[in-house]
C-alpha positions in Angstrom: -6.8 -0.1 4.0 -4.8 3.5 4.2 -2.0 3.4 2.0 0.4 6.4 2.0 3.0 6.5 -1.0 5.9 9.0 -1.2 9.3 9.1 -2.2 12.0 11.6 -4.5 10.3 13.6 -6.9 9.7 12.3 -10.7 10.7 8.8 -9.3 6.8 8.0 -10.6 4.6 8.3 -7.1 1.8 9.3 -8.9 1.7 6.4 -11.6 2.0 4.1 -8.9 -1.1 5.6 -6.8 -3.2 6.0 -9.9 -2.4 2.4 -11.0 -3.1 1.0 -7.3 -6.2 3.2 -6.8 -7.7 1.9 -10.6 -6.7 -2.0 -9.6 -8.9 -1.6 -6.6 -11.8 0.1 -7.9 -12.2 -2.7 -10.5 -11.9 -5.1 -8.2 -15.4 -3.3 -6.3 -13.7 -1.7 -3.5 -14.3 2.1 -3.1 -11.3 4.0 -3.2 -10.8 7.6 -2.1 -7.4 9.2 -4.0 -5.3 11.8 -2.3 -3.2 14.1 -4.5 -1.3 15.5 -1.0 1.7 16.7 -3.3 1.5 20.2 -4.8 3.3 19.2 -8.3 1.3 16.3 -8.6 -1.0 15.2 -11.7 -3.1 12.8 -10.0 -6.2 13.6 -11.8 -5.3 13.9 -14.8 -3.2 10.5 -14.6 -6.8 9.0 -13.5 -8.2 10.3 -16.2 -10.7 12.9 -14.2 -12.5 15.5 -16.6 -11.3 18.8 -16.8 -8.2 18.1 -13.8 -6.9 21.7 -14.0 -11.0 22.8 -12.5 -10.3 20.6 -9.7 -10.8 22.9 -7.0 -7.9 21.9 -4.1 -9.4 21.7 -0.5 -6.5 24.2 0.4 -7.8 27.1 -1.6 -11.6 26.9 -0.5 -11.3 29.7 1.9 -14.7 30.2 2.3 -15.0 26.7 3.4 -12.7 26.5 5.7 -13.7 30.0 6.9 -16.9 28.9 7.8 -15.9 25.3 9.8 -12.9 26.7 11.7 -14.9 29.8 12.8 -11.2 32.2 11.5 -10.3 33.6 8.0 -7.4 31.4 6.3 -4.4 33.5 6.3 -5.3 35.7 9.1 -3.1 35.3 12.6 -3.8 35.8 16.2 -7.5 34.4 15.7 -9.0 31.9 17.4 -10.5 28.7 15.6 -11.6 25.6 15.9 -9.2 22.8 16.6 -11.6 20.0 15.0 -13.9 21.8 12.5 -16.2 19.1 10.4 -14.5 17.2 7.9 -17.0 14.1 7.6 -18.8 15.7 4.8 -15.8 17.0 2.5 -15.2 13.8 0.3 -19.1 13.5 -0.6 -19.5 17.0 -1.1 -16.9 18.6 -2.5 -14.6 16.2 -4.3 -15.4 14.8 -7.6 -15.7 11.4 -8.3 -15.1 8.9 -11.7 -16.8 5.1 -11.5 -15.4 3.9 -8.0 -13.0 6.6 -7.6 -12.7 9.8 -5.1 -10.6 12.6 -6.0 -9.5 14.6 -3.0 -6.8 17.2 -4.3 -5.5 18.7 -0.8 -3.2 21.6 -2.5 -0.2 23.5 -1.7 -1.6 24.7 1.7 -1.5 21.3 3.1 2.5 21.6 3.5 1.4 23.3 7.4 -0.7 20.2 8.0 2.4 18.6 9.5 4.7 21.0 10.2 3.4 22.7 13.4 1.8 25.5 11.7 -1.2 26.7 13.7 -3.6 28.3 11.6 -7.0 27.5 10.2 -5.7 25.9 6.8 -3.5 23.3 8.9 -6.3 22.6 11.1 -8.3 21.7 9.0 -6.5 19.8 6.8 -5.3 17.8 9.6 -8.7 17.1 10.7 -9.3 15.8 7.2 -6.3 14.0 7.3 -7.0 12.2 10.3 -10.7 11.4 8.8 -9.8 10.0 6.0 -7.2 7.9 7.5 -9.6 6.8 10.6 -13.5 7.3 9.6 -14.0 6.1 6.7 -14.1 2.5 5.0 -12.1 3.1 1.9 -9.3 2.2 0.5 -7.2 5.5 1.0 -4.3 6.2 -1.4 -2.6 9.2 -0.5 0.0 10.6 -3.1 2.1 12.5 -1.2 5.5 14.9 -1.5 8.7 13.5 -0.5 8.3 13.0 3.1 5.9 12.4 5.2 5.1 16.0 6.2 1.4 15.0 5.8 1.3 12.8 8.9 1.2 13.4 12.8 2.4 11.3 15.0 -1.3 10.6 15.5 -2.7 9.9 11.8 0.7 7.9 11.3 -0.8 5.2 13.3 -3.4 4.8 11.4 -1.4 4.2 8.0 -1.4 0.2 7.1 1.6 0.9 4.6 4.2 3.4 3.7 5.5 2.5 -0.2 8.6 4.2 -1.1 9.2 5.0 -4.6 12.9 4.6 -5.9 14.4 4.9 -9.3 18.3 4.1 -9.6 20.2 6.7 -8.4 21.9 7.7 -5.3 19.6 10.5 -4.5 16.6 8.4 -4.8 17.9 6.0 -2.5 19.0 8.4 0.3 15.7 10.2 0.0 14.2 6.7 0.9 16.7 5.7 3.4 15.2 9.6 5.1 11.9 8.6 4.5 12.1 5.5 6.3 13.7 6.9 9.2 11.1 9.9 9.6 8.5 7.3 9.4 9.8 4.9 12.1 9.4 8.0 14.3 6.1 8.5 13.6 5.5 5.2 14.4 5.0 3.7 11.1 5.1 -0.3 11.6 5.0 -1.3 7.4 6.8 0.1 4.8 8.0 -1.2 2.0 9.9 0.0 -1.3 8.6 0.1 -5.0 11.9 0.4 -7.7 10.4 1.9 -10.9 11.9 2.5 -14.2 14.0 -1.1 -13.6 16.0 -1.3 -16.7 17.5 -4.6 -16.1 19.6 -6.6 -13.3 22.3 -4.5 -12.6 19.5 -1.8 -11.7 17.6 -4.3 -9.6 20.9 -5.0 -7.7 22.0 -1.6 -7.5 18.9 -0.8 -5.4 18.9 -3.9 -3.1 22.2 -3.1 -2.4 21.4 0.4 -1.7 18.3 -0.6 0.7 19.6 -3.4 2.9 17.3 -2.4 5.9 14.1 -2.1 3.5 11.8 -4.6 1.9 12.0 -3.7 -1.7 8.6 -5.9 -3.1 7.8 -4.7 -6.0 10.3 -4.1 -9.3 8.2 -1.6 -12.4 10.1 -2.0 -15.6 11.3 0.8 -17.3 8.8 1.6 -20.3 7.9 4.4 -22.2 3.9 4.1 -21.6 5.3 4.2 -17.7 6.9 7.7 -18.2 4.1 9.4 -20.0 1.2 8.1 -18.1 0.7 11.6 -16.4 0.8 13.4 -20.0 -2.8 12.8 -21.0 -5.7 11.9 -19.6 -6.7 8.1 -19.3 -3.1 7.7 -19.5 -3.2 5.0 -16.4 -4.6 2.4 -19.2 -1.4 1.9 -20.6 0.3 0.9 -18.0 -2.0 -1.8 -16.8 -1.9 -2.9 -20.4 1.5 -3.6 -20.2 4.5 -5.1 -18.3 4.4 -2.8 -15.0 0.8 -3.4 -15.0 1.7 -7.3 -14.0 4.4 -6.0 -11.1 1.2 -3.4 -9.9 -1.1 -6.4 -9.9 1.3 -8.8 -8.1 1.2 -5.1 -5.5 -2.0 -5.1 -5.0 -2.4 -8.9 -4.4 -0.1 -8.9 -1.8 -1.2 -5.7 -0.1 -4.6 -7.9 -0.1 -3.1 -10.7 1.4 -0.9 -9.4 3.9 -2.6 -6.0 5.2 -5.9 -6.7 4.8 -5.3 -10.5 6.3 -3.7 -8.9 8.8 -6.2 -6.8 9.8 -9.0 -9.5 9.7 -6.8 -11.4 12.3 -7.1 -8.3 14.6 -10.2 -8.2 14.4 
């Protein structure tokens, strides 16, 4: 299952793909995590050692140097379209229990933009890897877009979640979102509303999102906002009430996605 998750920034993407990609990895399943958004805190809401060493993909220029056959940041070179990626999330990205970290970095803005250079080749062959070869669940974190996918990788996306909070610019942001992604070709998304103070948020955001599937409702809580401020700080979420709307998530993403796959297959 690939499982792309965007939305405004602050609105909490990064709580929700740490809390997802922990729920799976006790439940057995290998998960690789993708912190695709440059102001993210992925790792250290996961709880990785040392986060700020993380090396991002983007910045190994030696690396990419040496698969696309051209010098990151140089133009008018020629390089390799499809350099090797297969090997990347073994051997260069750390891992915690049943966890992957893959921190792509700010570079990875080109990957689907049009930029042609050797950065934004090979990130999109990375990309496209870990959305198509490999047997994971993939949680990608992502900026507020969907810059990250072609029209190619898009297709291989089971779900798009939207984060909202209430407010007007959250809601437009996903009201964008979902119209980028039905040009991509994106069949599934769906909307999580986080920091849900009550009913007359809940209703505000229906409202708001008449055309989306909102299926998933996070209280507002004080563990929720400071999950990214330590590390570990994932556990007290799951401990408390939003860890019951992630689990009720994560059950249906089970039961839906995955059961639709199996049919397919």
């Amino acid at each position: 299952m690939k499982i792309a998750i965007t939305g405004k920034g602050g609105v909490g993407k990064t709580t929700l793909s740490a809390g997802l990609a922990t729920l799976f990895a006790a439940a057995g399943t290998q998960v690789v995590a993708v912190d695709a958004d440059p102001d993210s805190n992925l790792a250290a809401t996961l709880g990785f050692p040392d986060p700020e060493g993380i090396a991002p993909i983007s910045e190994m220029k030696d690396l990419i140097a040496e698969r696309t056959g051209a010098q990151p940041g140089i133009s008018g070179s020629y390089f390799a379209l499809n350099p090797r990626v297969d090997d990347i999330p073994e051997s260069f990205c750390p891992q915690v229990g049943s966890i992957r970290l893959l921190v792509m970095g700010g570079a990875s803005r080109a990957g689907g933009s049009g930029c042609l250079c050797p950065e934004s080749a090979f990130l999109r062959s990375l990309m496209a890897h870990l959305i198509f070869g490999r047997q994971d669940v993939v949680i990608m974190d992502m900026e507020a877009g969907v810059e990250h996918l072609t029209r190619g990788t898009a297709r291989g996306v089971d779900v798009l979640l939207v984060v909202v909070e209430p407010g007007e610019r959250s809601l437009e942001t996903a009201q964008r979102i979902h119209r980028l992604g039905a040009d991509l070709g994106l069949k599934t998304v769906w909307v999580v509303a986080n920091k849900v103070r009550g009913e007359q948020d809940r209703q505000f955001i229906l409202r708001g999102l008449t055309a989306l599937e909102v299926v998933a409702f996070i209280p507002y809580r004080n563990e929720v906002m400071e999950s990214g401020m330590g590390r570990g700080g994932i556990a007290a979420v799951l401990e408390g009430p939003a860890g019951e709307e992630l689990r009720k998530l994560q059950a249906r993403l089970e039961r839906e996605v995955v059961g639709a796959m199996e049919q397919q297959l």
